[in-house]
Structures are given as C-alpha cells and as structure tokens.
DRENTORKOL-3810 file (N, C-alpha, C; in nm, 4 decimals):
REM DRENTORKOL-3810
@n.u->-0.9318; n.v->-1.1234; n.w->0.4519; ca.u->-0.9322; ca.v->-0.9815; ca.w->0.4208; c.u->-1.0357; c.v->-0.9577; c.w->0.3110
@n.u->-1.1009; n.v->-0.8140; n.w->0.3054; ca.u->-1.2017; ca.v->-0.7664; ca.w->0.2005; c.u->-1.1565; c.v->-0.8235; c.w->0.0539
@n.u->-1.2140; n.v->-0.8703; n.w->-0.0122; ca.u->-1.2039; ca.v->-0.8974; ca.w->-0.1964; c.u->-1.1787; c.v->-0.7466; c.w->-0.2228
@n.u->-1.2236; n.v->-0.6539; n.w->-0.1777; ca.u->-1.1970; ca.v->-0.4941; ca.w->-0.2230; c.u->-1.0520; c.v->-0.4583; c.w->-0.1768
@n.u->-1.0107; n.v->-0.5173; n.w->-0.0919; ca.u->-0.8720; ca.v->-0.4844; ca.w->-0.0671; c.u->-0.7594; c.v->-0.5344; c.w->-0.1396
@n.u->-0.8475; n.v->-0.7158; n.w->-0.1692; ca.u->-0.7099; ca.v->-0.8144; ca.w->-0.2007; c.u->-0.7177; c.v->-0.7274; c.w->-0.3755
@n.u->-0.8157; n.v->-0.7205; n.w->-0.4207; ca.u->-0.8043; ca.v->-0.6599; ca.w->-0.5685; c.u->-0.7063; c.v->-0.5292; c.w->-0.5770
@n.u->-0.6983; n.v->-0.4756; n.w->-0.4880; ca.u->-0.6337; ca.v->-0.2919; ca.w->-0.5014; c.u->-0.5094; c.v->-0.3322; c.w->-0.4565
@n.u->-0.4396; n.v->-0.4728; n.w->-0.4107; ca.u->-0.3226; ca.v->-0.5201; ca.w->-0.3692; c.u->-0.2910; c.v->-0.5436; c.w->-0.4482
@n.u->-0.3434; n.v->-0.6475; n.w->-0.5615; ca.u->-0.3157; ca.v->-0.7532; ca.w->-0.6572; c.u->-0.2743; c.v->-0.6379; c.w->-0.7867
@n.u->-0.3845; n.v->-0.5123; n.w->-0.8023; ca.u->-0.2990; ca.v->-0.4200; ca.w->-0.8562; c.u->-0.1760; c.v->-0.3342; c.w->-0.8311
@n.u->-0.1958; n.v->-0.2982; n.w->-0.7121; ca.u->-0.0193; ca.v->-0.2378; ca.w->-0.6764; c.u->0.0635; c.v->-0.3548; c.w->-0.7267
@n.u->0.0678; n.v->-0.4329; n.w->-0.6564; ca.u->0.1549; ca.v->-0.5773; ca.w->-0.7051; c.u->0.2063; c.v->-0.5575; c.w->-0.8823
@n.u->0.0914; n.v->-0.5618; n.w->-0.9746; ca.u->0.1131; ca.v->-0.5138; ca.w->-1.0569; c.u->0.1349; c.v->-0.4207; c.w->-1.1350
@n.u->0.1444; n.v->-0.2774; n.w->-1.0720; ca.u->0.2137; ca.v->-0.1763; ca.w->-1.0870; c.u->0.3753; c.v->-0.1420; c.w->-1.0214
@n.u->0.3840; n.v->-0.2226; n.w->-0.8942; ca.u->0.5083; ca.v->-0.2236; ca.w->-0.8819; c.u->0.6510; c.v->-0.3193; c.w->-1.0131
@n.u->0.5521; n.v->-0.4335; n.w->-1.0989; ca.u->0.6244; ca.v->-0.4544; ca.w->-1.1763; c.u->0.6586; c.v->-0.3927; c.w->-1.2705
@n.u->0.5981; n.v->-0.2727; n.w->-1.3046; ca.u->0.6409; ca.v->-0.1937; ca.w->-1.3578; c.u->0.7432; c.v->-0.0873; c.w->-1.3573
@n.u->0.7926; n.v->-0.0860; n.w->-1.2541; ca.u->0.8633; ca.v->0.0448; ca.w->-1.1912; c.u->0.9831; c.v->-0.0249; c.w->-1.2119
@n.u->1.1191; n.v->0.0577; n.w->-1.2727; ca.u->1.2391; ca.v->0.0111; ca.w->-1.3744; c.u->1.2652; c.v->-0.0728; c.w->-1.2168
@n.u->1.4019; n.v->-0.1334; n.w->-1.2513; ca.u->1.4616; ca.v->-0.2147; ca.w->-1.1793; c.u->1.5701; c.v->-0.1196; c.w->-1.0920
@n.u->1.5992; n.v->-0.0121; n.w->-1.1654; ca.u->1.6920; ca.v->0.0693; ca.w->-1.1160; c.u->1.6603; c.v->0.1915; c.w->-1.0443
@n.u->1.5063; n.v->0.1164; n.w->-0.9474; ca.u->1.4049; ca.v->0.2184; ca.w->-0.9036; c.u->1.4332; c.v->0.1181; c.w->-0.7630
@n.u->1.5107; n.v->0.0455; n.w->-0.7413; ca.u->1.4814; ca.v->-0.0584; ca.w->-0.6342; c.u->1.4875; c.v->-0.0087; c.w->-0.4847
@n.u->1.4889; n.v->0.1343; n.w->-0.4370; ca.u->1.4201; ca.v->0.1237; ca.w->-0.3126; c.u->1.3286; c.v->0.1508; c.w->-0.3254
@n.u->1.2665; n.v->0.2318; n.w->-0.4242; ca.u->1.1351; ca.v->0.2029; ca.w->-0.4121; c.u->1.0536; c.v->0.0989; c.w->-0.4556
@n.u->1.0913; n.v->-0.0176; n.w->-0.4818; ca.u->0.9995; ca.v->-0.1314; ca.w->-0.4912; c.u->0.9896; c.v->-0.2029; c.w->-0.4001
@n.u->1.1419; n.v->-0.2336; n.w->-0.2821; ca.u->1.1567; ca.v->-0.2379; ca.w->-0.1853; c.u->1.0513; c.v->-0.2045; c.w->-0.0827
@n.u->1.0170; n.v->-0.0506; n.w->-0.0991; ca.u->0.9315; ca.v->-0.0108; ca.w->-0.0015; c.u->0.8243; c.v->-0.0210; c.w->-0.0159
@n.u->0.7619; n.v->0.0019; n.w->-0.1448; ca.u->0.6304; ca.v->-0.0707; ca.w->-0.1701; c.u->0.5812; c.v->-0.2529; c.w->-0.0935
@n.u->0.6811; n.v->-0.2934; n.w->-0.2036; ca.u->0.6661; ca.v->-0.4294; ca.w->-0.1255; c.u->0.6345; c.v->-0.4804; c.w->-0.0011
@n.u->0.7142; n.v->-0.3970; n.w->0.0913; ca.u->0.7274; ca.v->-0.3717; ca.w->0.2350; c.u->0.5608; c.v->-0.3527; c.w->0.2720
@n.u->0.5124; n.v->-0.2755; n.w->0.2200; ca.u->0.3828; ca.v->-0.2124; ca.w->0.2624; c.u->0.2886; c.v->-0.2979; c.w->0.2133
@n.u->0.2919; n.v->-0.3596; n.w->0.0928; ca.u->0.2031; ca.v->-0.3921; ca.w->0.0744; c.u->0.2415; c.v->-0.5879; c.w->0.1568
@n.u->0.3220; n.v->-0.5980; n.w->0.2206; ca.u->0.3468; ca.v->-0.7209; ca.w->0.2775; c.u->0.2803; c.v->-0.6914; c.w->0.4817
@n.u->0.3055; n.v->-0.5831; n.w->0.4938; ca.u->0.2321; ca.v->-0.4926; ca.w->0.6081; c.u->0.0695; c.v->-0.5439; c.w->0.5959
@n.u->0.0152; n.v->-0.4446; n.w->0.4936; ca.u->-0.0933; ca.v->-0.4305; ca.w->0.5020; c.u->-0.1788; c.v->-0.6131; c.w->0.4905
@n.u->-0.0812; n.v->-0.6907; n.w->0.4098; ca.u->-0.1299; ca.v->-0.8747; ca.w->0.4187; c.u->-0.1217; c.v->-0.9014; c.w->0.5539
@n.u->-0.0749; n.v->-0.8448; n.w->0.6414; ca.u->-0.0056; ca.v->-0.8869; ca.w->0.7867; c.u->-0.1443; c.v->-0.8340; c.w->0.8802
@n.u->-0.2054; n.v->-0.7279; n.w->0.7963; ca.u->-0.2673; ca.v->-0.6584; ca.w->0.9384; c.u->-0.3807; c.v->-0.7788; c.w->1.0454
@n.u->-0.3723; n.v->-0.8596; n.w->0.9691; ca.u->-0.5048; ca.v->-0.9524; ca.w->1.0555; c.u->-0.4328; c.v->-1.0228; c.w->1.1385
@n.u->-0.3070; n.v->-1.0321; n.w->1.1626; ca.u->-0.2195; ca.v->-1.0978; ca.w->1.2493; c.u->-0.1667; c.v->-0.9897; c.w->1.3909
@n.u->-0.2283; n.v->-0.8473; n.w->1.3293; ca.u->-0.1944; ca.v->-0.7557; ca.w->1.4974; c.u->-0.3387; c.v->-0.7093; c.w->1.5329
@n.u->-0.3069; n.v->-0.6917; n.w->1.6206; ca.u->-0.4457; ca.v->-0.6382; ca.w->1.7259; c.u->-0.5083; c.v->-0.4865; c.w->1.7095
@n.u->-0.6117; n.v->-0.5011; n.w->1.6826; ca.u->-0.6419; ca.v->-0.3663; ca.w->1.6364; c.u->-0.6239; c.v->-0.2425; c.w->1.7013
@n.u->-0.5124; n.v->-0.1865; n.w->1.7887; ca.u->-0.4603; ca.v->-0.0614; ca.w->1.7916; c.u->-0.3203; c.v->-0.0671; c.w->1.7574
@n.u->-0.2786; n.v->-0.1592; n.w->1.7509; ca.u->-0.1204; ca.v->-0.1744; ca.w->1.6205; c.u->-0.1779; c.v->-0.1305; c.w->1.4670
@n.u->-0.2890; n.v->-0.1051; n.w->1.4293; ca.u->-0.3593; ca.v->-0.1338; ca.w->1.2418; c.u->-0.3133; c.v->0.0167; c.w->1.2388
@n.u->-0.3549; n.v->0.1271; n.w->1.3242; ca.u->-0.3553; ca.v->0.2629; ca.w->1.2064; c.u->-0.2153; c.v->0.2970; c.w->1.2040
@n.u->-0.1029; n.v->0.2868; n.w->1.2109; ca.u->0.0080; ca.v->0.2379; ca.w->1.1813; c.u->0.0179; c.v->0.2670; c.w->1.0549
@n.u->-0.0518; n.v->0.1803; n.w->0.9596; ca.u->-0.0147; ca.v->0.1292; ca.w->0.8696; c.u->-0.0778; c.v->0.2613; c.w->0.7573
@n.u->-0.1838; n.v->0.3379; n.w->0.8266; ca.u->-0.2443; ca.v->0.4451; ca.w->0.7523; c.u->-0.1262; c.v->0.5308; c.w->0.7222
@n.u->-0.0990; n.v->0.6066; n.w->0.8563; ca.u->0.0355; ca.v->0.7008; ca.w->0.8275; c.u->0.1376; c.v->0.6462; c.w->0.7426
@n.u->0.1823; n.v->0.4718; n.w->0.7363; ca.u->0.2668; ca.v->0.4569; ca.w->0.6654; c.u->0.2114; c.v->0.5238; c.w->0.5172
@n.u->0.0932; n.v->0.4651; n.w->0.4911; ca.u->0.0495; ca.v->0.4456; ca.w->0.3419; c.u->0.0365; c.v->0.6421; c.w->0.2834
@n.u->0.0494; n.v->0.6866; n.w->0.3958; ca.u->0.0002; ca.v->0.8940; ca.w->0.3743; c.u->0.1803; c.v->0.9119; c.w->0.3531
@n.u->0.3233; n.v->0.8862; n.w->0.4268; ca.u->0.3896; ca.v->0.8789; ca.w->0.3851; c.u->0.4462; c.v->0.8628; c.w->0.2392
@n.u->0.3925; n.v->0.7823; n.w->0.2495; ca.u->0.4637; ca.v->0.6610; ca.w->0.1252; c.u->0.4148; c.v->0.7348; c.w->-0.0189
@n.u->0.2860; n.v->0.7816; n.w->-0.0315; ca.u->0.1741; ca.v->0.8748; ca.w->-0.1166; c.u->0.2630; c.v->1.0153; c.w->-0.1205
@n.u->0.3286; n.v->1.0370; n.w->-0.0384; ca.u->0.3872; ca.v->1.1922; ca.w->-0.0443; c.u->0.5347; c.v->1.1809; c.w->-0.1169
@n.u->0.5869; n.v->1.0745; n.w->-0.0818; ca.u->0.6811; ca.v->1.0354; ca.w->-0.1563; c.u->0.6859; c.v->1.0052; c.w->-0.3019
@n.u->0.6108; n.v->0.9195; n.w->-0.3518; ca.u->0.6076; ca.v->0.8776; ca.w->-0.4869; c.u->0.4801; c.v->0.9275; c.w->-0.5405
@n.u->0.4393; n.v->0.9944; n.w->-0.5255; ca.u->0.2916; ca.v->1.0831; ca.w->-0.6071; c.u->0.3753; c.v->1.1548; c.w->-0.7188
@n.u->0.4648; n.v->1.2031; n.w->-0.7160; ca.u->0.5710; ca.v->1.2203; ca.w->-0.8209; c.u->0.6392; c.v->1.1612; c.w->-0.9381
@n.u->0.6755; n.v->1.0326; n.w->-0.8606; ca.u->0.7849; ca.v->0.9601; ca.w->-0.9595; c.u->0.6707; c.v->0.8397; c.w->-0.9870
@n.u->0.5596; n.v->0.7922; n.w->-0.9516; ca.u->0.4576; ca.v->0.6753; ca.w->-0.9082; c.u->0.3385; c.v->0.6969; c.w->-0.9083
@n.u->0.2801; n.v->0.7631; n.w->-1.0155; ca.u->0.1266; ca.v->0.8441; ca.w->-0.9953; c.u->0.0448; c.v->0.7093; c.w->-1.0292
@n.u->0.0663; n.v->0.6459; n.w->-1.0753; ca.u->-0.0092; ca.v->0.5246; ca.w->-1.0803; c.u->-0.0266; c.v->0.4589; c.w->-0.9435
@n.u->0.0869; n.v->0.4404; n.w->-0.9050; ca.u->0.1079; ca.v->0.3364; ca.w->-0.7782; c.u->0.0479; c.v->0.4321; c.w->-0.6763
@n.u->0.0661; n.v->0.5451; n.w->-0.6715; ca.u->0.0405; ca.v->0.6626; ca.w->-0.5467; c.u->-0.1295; c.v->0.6111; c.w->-0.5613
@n.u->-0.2316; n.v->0.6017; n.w->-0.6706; ca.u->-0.3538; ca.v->0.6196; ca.w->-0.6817; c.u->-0.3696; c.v->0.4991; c.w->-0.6266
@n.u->-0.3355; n.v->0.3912; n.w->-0.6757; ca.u->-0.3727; ca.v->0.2864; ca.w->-0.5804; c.u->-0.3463; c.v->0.3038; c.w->-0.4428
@n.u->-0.2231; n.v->0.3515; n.w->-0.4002; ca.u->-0.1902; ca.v->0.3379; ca.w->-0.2455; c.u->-0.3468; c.v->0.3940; c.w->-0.1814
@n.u->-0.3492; n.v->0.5292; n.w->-0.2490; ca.u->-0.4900; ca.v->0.5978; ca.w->-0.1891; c.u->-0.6115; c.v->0.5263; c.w->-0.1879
@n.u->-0.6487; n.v->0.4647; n.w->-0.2748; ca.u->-0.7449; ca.v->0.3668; ca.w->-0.3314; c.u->-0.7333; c.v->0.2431; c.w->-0.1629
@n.u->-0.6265; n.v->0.2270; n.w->-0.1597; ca.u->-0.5979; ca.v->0.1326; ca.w->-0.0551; c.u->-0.6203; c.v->0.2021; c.w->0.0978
@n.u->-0.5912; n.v->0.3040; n.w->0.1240; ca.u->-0.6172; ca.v->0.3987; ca.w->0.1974; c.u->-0.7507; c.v->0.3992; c.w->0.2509
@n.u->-0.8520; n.v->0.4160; n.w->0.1546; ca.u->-0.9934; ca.v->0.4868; ca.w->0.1924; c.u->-1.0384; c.v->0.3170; c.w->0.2058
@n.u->-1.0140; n.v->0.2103; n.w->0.1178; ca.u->-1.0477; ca.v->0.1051; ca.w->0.1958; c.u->-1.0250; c.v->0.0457; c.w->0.3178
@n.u->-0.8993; n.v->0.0864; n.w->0.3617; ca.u->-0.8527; ca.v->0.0190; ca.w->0.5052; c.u->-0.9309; c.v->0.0801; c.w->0.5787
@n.u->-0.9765; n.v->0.2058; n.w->0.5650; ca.u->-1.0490; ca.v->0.3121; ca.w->0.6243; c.u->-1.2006; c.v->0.2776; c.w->0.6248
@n.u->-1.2383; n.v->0.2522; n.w->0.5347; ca.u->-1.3676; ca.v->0.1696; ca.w->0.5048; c.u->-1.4155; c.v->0.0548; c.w->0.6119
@n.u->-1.3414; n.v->-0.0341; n.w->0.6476; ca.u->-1.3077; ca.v->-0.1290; ca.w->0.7047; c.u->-1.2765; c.v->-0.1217; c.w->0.8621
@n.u->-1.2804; n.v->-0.0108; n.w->0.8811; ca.u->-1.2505; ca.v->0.0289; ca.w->1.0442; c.u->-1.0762; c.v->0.0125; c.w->1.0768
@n.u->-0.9977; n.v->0.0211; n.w->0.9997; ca.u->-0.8602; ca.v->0.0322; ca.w->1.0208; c.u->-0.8044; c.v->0.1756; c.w->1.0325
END
C-alpha cells in the first residue's frame, strides 16, 4: 500500500488512542475501518469503493465528537481516491 496512506493510518491509529475509553463504539468502529481499509489489497477492485461510502459515513458521524479523527478519515479519503479506489 501507498507510504501516503500507511502514514494517514498510522495517524488515525494514533488519534484513536486518544478517544476516552468510555467512547468504545466508537473506537470499535474506527478500528474496524481502519482494519478494512489494510484489507483492501486482498479484494478485487469493484469490492474497494465500498470502503469510500464507509469512510463518508463514518466522517458524518464523528465530525462532531472526533474533529481530529474526522480530518484524517478525509485525509484518507482523497488518498484512496488518489489511488484509483
């Protein structure tokens, strides 16, 4: 996978440690996604944009409570996009 991607992972990663403990579906679901998006080279490329809508979801949800994490998700977004995903 892109070094531009694994870096904007390696930060969510580290913004999800931030998020209290008593926040746990949403770390849950982060996790989830960002364990997705490690996965995508293992499905065939019309299973990948999938994973866009997840990530436009997921951004509508916590852009609120997660403005940090939301900027990366987006950040992650325009790269998958970058990338032909």
């Amino acid at each position: 996978m892109h070094d531009n991607l694994n870096e904007k992972l390696n930060a969510l990663k580290k913004e999800l440690d931030q998020i209290p403990i008593e926040n746990i579906e949403a770390k849950n679901h982060i996790n989830s996604l960002i364990q997705e998006i490690e996965d995508l080279n293992a499905n065939s490329a019309e299973d990948k944009s999938f994973i866009i809508n997840k990530i436009k979801q997921s951004v509508t949800n916590f852009e609120t409570e997660h403005p940090r994490a939301t900027a990366i998700l987006n950040d992650i977004m325009v790269t998958l996009s970058n990338i032909g995903i």
